[in-house]
Backbone as ProteinMPNN parsed JSONL, in Angstrom:
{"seq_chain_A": "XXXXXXXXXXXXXXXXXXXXXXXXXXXXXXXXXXXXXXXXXXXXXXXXXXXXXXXXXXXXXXXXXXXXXXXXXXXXXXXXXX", "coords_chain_A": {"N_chain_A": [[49.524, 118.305, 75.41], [49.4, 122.141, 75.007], [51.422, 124.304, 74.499], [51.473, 128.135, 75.028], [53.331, 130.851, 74.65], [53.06, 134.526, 75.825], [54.801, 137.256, 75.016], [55.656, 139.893, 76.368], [56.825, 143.596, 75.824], [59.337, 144.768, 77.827], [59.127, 147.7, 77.624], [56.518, 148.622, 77.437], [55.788, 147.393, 79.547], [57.143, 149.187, 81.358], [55.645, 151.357, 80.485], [52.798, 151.126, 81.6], [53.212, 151.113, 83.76], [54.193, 148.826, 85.613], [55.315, 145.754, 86.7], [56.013, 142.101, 85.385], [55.349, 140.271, 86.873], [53.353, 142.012, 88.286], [51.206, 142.32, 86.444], [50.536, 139.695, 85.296], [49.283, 138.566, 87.651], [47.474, 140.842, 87.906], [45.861, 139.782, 85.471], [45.401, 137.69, 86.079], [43.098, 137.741, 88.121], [41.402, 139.16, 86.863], [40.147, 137.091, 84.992], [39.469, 134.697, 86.62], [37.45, 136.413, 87.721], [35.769, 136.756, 85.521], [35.354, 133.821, 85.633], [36.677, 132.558, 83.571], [38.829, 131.201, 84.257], [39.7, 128.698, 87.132], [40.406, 128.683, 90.315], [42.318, 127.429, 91.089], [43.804, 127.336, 88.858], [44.009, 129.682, 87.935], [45.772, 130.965, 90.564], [48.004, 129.636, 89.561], [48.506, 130.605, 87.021], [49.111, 132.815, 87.777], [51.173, 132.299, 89.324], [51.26, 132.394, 92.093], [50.574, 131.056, 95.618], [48.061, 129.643, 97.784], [47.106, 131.579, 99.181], [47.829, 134.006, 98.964], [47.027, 134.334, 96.452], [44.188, 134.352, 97.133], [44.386, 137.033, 98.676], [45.379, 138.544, 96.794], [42.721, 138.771, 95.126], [40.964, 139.864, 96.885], [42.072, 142.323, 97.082], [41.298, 143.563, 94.782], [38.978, 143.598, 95.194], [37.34, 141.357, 94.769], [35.016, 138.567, 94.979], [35.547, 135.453, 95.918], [34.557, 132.658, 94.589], [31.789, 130.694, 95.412], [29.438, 127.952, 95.482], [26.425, 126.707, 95.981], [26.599, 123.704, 95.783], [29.202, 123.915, 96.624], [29.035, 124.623, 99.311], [27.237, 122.524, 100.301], [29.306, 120.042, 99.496], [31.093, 120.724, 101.674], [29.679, 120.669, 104.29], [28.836, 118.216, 104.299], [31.462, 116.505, 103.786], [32.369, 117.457, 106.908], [30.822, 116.433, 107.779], [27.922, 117.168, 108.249], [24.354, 116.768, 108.167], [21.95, 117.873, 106.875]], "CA_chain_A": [[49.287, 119.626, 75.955], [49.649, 122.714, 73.969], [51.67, 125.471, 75.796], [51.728, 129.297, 74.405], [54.053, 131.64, 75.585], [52.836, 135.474, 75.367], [55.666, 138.404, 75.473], [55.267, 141.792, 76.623], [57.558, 144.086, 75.882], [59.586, 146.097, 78.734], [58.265, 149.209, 77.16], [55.033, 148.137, 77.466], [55.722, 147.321, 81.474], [57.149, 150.343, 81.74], [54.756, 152.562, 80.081], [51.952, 150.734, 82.307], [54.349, 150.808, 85.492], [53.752, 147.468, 86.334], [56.088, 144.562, 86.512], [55.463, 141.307, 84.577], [54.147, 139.842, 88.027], [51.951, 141.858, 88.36], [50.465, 142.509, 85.107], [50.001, 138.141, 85.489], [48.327, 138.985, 88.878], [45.458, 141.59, 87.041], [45.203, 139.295, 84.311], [44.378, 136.058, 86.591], [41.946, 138.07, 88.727], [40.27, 138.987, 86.008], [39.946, 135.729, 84.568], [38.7, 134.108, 87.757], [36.039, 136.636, 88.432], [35.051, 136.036, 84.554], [34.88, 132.852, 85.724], [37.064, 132.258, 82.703], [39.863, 130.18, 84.949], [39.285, 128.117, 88.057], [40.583, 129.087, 91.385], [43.957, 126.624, 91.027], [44.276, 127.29, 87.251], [44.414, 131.749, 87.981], [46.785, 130.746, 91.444], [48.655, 129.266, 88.428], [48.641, 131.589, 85.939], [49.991, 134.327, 88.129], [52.478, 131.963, 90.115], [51.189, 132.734, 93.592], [50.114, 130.467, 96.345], [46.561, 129.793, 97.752], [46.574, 132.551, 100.491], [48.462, 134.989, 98.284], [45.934, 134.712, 95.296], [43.22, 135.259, 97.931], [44.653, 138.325, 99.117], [45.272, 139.972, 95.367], [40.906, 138.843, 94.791], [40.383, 141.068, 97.783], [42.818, 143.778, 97.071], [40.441, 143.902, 93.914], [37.088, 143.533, 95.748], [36.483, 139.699, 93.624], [34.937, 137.402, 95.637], [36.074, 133.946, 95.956], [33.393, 131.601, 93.856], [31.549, 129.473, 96.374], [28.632, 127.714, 94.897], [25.788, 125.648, 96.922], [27.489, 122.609, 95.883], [30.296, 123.663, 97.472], [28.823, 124.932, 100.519], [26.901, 121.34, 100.479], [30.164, 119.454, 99.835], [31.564, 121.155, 102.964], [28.606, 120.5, 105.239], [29.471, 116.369, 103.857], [33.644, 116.602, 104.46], [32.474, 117.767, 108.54], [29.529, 114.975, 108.889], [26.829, 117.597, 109.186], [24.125, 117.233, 107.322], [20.589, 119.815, 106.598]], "C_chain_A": [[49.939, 120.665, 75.041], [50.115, 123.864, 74.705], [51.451, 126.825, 74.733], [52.731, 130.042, 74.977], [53.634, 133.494, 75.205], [53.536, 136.327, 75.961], [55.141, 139.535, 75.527], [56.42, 142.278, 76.674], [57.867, 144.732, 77.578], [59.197, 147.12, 78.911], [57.299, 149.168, 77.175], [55.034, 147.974, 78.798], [55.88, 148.584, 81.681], [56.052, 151.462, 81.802], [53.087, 151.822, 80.981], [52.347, 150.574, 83.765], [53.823, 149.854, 86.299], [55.048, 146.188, 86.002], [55.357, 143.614, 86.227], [54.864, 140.238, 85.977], [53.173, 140.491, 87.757], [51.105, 142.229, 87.344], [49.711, 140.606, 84.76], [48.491, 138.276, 86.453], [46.413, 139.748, 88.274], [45.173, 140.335, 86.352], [44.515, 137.699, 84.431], [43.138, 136.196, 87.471], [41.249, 138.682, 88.193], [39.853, 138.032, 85.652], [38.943, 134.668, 85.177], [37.51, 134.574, 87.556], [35.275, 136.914, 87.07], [34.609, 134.731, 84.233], [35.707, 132.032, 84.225], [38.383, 130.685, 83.201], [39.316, 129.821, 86.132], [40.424, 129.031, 89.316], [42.69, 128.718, 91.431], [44.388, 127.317, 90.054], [44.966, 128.876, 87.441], [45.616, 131.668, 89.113], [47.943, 130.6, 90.144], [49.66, 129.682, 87.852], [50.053, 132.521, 86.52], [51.111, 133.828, 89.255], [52.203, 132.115, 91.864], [50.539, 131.406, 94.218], [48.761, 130.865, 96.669], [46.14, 131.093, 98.731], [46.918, 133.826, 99.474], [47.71, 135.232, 96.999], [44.639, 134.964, 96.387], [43.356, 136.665, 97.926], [44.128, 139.26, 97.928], [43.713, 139.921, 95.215], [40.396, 139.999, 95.783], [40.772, 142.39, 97.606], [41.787, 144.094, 95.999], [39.008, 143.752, 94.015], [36.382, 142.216, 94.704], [36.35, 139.016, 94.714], [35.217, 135.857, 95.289], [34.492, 133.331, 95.424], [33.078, 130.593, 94.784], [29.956, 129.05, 96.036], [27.729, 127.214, 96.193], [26.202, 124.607, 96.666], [28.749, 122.777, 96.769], [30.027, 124.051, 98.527], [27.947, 122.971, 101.055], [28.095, 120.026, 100.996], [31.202, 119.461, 101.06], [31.16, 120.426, 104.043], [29.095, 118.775, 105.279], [30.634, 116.444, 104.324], [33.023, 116.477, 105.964], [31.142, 116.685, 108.829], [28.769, 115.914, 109.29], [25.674, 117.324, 107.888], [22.532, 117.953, 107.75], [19.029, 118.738, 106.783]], "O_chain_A": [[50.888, 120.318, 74.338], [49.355, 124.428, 75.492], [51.252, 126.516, 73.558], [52.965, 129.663, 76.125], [54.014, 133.768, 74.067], [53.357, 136.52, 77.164], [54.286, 140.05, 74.807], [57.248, 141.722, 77.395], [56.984, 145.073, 78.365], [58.9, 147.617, 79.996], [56.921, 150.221, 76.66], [54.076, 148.53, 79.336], [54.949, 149.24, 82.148], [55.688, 152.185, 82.731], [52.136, 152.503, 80.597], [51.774, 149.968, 84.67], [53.193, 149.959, 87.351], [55.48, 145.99, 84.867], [54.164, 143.699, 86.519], [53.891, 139.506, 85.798], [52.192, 140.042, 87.164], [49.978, 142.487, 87.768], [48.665, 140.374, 84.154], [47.292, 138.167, 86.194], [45.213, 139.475, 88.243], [44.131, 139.78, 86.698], [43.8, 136.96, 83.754], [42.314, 135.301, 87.658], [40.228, 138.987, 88.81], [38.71, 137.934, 86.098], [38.035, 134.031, 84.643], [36.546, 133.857, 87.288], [34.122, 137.313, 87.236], [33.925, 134.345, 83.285], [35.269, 130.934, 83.881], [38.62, 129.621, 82.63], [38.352, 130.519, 86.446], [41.128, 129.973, 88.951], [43.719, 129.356, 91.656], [45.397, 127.994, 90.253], [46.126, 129.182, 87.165], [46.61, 132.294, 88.744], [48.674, 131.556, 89.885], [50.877, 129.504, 87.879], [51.188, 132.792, 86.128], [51.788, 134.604, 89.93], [53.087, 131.898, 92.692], [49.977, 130.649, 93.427], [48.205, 131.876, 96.24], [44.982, 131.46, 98.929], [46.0, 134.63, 99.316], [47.786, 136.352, 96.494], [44.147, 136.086, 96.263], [42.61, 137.422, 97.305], [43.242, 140.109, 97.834], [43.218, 141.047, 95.159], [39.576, 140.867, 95.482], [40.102, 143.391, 97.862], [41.217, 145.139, 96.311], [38.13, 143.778, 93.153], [35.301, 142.18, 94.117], [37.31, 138.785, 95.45], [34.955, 135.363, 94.193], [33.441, 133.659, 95.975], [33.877, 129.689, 95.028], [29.15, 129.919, 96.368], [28.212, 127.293, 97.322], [26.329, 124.107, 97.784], [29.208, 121.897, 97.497], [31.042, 123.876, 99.202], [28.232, 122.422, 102.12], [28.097, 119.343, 102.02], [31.94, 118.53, 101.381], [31.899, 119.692, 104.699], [29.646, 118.264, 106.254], [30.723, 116.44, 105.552], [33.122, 115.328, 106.397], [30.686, 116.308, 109.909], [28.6, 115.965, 110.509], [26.007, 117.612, 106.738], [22.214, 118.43, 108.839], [17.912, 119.253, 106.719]]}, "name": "protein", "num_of_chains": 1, "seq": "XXXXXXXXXXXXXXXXXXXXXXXXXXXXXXXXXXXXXXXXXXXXXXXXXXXXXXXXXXXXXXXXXXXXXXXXXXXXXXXXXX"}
């Protein structure tokens, strides 16, 4: 596995008045709703739990990625099927 680590200056938080949370936070709910990271992987990124990365997708009007496979694989899990 190949890690990176990418710094941001203070002055750079500052002058964007954002703390290095949440500057993670934008930069995993973008990601997501580029479809660039997965759902776990952006939770991840930005350190938050599964209810708490919900929330920030909504605070930013991103919907949660729910495919017909996964509405299928659902319907399967509860024993219903179409």
């Amino acid at each position: 596995m190949i890690t990176t680590e990418l710094v941001i200056s203070q002055q750079i938080l500052q002058d964007i008045k954002m703390t290095a949370q949440e500057l993670a936070i934008e930069i995993a709910v973008y990601l997501y709703e580029k479809q660039k990271l997965s759902m776990g992987q952006a939770k991840r990124f930005c350190g938050l739990d599964h209810i708490s990365f919900q929330k920030a997708l909504a605070q930013h009007n991103v919907y949660i990625h729910y495919e017909m496979e996964d509405v299928q694989q659902d319907l399967k899990n509860l024993g219903i099927s179409l």
